[in-house]
DSSP file (Angstrom, degrees, kcal/mol; ACC not computed):
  #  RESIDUE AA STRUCTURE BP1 BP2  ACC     N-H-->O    O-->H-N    N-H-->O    O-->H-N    TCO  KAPPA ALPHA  PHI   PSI    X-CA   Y-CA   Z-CA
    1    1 A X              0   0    0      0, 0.0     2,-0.2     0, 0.0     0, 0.0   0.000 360.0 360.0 360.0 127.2   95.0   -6.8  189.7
    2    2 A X        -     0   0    0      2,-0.0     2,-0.6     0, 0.0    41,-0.0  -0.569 360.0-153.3 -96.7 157.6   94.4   -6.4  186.0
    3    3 A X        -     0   0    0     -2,-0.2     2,-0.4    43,-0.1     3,-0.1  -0.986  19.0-121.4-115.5 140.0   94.2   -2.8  184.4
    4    4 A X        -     0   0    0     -2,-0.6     4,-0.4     1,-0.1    43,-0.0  -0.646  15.5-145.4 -61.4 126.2   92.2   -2.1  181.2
    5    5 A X  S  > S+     0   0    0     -2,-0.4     4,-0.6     2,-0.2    -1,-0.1   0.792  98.3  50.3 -72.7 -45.5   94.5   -0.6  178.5
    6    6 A X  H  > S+     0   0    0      1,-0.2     4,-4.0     3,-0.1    -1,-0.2   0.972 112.9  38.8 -61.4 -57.0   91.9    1.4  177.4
    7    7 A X  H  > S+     0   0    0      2,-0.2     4,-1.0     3,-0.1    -1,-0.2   0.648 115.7  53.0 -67.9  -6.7   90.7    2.9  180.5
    8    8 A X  H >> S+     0   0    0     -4,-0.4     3,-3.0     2,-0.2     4,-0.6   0.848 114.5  50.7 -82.4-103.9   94.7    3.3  181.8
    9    9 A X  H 3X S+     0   0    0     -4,-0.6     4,-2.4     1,-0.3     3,-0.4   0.270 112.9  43.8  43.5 -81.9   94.9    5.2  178.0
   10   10 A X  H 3X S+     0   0    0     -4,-4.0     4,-1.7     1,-0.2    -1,-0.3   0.782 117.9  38.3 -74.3 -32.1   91.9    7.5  178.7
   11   11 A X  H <X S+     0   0    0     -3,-3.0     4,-0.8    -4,-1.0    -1,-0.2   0.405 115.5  57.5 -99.1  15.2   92.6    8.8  182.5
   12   12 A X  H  X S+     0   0    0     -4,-0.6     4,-0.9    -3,-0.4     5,-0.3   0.808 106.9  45.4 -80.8 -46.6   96.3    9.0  181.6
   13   13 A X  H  X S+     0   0    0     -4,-2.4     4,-1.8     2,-0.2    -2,-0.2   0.912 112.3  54.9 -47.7 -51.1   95.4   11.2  179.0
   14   14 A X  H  X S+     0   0    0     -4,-1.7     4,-1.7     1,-0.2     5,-0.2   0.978 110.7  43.4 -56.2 -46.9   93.1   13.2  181.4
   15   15 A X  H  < S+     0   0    0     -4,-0.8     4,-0.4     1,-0.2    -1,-0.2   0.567 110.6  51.5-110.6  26.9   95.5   13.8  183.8
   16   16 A X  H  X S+     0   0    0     -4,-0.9     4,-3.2     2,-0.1     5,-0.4   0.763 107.0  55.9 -78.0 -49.0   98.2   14.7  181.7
   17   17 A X  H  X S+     0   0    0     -4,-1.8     4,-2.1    -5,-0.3     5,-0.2   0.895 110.2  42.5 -40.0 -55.0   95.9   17.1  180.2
   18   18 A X  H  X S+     0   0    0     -4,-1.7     4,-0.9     1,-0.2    -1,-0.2   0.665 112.0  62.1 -99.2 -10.8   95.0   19.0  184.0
   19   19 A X  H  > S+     0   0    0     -4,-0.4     4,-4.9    -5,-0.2    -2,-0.2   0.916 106.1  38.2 -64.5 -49.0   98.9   18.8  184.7
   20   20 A X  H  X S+     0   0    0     -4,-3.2     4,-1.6     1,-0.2    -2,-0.2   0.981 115.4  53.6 -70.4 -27.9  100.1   21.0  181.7
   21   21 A X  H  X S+     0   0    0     -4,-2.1     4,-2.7    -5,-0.4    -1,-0.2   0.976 110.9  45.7 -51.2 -50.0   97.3   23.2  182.3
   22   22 A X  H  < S+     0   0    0     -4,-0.9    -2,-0.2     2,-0.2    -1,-0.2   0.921 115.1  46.3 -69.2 -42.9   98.5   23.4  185.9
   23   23 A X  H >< S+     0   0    0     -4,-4.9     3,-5.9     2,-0.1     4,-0.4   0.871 110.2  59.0 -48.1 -91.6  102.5   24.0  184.7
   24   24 A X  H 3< S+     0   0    0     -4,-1.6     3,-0.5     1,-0.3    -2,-0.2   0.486 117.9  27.0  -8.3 -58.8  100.9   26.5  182.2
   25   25 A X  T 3< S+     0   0    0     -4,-2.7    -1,-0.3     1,-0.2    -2,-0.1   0.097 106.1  73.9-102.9  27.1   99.4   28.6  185.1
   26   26 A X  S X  S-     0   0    0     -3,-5.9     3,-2.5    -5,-0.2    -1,-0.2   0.494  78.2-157.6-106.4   6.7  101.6   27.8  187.5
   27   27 A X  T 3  S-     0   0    0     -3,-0.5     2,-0.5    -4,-0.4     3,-0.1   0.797  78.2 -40.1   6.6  82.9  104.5   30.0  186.1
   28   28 A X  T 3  S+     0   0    0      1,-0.2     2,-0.5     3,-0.0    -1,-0.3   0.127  99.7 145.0  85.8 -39.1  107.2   28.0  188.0
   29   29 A X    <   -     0   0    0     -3,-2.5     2,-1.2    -2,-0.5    -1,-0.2  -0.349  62.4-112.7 -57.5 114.8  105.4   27.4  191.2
   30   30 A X        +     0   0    0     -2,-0.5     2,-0.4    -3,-0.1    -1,-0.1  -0.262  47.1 173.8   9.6  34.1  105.8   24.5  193.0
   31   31 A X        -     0   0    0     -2,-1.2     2,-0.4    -9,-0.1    -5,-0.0  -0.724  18.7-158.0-114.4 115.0  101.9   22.7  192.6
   32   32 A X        -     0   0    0     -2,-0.4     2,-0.5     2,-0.0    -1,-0.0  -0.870  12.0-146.5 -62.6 105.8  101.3   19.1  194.0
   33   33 A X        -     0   0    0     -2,-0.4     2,-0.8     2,-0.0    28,-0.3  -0.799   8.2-164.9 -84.3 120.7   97.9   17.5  192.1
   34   34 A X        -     0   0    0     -2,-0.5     2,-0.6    26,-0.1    28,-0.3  -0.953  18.8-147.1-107.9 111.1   96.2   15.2  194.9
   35   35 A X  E     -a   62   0A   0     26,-1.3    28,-1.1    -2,-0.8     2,-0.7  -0.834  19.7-125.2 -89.9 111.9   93.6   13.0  192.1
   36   36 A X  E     -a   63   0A   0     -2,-0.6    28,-0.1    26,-0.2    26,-0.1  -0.556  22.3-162.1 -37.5  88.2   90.6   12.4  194.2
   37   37 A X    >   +     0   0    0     26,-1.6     3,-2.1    -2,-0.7    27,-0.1   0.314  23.5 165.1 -82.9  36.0   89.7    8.6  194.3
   38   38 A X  T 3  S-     0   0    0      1,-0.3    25,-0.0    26,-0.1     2,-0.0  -0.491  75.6 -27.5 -36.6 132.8   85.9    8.9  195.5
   39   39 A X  T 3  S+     0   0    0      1,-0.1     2,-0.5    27,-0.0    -1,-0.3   0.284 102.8 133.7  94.1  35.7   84.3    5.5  194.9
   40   40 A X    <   -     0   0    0     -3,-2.1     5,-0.3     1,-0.0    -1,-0.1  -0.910  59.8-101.0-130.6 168.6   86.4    4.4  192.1
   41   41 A X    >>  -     0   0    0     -2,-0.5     3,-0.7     1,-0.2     4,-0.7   0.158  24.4-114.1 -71.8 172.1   87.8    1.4  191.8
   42   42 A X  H 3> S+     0   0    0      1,-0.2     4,-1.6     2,-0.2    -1,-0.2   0.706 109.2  63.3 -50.4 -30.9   91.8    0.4  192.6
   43   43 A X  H 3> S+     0   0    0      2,-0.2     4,-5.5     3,-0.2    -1,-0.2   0.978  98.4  53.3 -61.4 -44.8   92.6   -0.4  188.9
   44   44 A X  H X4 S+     0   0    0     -3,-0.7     3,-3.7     2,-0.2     4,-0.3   0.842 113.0  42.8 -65.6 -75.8   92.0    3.1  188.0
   45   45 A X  H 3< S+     0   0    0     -4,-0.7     4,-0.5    -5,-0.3     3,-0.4   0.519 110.0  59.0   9.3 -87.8   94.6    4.3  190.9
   46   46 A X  H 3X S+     0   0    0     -4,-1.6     4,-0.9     2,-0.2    -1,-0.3   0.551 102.0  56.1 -19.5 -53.6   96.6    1.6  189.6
   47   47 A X  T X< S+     0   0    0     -4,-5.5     3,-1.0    -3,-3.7    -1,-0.2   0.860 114.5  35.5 -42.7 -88.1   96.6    3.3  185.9
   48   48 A X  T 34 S+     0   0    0     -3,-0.4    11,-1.8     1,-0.3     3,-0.3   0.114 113.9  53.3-113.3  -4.4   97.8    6.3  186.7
   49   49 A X  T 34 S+     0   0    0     -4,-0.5     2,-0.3    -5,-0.3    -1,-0.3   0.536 131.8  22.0 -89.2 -19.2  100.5    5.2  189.8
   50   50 A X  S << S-     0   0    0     -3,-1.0     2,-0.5    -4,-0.9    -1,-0.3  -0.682  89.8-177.9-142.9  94.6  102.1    2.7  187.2
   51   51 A X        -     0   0    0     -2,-0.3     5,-0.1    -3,-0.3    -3,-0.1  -0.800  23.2-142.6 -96.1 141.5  100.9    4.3  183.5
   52   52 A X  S    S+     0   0    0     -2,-0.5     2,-1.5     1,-0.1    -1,-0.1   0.537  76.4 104.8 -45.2 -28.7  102.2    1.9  180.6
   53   53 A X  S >  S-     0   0    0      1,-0.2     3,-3.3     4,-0.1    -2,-0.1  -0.580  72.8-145.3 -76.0  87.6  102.7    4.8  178.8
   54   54 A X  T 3  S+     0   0    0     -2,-1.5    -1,-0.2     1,-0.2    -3,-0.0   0.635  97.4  43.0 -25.6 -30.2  106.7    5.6  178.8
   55   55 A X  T 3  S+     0   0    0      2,-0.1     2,-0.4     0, 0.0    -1,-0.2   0.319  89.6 100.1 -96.0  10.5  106.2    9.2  178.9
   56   56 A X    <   -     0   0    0     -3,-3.3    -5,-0.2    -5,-0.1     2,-0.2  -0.748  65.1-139.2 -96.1 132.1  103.7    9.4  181.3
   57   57 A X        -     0   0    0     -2,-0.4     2,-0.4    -7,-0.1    -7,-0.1  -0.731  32.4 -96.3 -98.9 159.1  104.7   10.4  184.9
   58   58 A X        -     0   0    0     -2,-0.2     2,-0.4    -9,-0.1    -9,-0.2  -0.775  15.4-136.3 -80.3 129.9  103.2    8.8  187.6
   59   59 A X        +     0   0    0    -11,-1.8    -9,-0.1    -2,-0.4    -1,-0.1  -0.477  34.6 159.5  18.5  72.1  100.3    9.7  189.8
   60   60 A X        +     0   0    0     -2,-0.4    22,-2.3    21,-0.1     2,-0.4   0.781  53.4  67.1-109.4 -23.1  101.4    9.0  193.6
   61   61 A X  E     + b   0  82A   0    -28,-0.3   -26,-1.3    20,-0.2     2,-0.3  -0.837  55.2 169.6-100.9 143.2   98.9   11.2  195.7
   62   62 A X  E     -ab  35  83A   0     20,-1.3    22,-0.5    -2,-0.4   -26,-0.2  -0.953  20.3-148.3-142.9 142.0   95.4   10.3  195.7
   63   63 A X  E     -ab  36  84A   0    -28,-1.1   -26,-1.6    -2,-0.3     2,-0.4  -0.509  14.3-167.4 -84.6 141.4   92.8   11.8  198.1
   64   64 A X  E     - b   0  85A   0     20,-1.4    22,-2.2    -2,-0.2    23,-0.3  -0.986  23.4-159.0-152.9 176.7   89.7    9.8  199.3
   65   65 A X  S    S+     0   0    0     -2,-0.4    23,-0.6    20,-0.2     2,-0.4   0.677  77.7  72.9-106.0 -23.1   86.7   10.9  201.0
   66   66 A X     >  -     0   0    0      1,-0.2     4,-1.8    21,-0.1     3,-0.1  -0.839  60.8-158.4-115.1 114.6   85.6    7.2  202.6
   67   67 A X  H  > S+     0   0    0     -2,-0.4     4,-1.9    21,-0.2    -1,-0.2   0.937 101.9  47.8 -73.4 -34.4   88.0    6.2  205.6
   68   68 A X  H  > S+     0   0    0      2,-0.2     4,-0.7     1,-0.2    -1,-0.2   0.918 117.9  48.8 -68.4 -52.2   86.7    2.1  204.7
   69   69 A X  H >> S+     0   0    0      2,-0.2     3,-1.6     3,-0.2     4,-0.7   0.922 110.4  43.2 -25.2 -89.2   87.6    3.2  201.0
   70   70 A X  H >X S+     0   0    0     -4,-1.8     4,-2.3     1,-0.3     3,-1.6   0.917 115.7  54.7 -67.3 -76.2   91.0    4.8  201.6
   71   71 A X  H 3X S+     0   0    0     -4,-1.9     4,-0.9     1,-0.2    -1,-0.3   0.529 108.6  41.9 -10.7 -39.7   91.9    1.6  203.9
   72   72 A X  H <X S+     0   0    0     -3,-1.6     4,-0.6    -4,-0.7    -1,-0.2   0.395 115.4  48.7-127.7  -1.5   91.2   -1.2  201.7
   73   73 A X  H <X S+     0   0    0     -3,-1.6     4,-5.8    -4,-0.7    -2,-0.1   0.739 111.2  53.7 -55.6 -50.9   92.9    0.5  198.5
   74   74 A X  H  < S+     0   0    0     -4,-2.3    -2,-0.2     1,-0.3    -3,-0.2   0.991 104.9  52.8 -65.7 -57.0   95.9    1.3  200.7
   75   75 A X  H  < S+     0   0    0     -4,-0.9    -1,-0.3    -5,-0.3    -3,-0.1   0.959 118.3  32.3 -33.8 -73.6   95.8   -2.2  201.4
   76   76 A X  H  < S+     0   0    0     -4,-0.6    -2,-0.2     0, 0.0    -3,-0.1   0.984 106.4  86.3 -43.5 -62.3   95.9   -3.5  197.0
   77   77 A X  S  < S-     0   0    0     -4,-5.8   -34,-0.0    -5,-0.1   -32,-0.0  -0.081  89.2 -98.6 -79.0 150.7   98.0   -0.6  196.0
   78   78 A X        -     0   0    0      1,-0.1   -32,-0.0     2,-0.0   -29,-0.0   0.188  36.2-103.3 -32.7 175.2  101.6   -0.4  196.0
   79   79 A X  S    S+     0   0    0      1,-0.1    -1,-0.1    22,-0.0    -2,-0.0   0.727 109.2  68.7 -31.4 -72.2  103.6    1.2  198.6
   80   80 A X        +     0   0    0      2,-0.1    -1,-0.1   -31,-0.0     2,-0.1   0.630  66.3 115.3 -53.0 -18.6  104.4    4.1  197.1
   81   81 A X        -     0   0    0     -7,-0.1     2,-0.7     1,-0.1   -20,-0.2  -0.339  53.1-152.3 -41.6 121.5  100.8    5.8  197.0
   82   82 A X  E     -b   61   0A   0    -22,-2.3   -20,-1.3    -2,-0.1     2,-0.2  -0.940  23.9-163.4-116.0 104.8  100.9    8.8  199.1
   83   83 A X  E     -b   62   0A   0     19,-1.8     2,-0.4    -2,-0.7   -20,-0.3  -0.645  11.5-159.3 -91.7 171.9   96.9    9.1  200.4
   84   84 A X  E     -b   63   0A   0    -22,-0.5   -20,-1.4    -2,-0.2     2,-0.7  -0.865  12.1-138.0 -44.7 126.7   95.3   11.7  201.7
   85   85 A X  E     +b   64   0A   0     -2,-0.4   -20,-0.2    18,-0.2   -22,-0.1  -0.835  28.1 167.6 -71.8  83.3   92.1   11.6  203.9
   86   86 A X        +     0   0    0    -22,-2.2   -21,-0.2    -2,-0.7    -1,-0.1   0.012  40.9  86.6-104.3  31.6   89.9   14.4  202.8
   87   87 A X  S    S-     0   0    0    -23,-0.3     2,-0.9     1,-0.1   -21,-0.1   0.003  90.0 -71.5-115.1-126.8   86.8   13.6  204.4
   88   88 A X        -     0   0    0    -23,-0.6     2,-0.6     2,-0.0   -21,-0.2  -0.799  55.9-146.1-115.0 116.1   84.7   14.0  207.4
   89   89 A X        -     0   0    0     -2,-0.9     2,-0.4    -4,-0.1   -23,-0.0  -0.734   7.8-156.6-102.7 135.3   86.5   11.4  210.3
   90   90 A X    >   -     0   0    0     -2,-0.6     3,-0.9     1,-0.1     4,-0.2  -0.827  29.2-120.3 -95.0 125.6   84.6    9.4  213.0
   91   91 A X  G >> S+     0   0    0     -2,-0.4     3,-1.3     1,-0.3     4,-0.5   0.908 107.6  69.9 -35.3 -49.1   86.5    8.4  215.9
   92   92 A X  G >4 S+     0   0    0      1,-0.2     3,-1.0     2,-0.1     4,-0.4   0.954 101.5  45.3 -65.0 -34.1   85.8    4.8  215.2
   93   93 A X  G <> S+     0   0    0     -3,-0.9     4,-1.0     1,-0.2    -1,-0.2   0.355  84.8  93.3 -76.4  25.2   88.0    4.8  212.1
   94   94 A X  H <> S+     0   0    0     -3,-1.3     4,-0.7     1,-0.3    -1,-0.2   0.513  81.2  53.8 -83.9 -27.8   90.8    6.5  213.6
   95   95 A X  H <X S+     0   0    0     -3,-1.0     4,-1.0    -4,-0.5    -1,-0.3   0.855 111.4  45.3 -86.0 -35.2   92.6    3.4  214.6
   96   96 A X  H  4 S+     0   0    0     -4,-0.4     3,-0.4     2,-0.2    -2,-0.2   0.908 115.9  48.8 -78.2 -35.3   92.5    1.9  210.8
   97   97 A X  H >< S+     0   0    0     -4,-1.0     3,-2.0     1,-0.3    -1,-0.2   0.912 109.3  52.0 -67.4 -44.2   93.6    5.5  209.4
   98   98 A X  H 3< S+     0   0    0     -4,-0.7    -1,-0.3     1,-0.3    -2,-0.2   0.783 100.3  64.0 -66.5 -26.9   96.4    5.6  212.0
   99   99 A X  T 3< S+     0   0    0     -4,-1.0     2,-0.5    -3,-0.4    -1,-0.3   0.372  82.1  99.6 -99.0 -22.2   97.6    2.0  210.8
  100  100 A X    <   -     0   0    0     -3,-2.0     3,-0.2    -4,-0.2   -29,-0.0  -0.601  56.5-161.8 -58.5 126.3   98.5    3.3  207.3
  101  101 A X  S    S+     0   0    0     -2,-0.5    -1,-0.1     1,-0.1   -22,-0.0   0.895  87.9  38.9 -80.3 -44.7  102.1    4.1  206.5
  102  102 A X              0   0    0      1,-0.2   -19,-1.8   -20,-0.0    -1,-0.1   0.317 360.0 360.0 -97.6  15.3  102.0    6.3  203.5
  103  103 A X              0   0    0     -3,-0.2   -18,-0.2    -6,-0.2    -1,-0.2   0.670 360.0 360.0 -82.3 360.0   98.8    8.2  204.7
């Protein structure tokens, strides 16, 4: 899976950007950022769990809304991806959710 250097570049920058804001006002506290991946595609995930950038930490939880979505990411992406489901779940995709390791 190839990543665009540019687009890696620009949402590594973004969510460095809403982490130090989130140190800043977090005076110390303990705060987990879950990056919503609503409809976009696995490379961008893929930036920001493995940024190019030596100073850049990585991104390992990402949220999605789409159980078909969240599945077939979980599937491309690394291991190490910690997902979250955060949408509205139908009993028929309860067996595919359940079949994830790192959800």
């Amino acid at each position: 899976m190839k990543v665009d250097p540019s687009r890696a570049a620009a949402l590594v920058s973004q969510i460095t950007g809403v982490s130090e804001r989130i140190a800043a006002v977090g005076k110390g506290r303990s705060v987990r950022l879950v990056a919503v991946s609503k409809l976009k595609p696995a490379n961008d995930v893929l930036a920001l769990a493995q940024p190019q950038e030596s100073e850049a930490e990585p991104q390992l939880h990402f949220g999605e809304n789409y159980a078909q979505e969240l599945t077939l990411k979980a599937e491309l992406l690394p291991r190490n991806i910690q997902w979250h489901f955060i949408g509205g779940l139908q009993s028929g995709h309860c067996k595919n959710l359940a079949k994830i390791p790192n959800l």
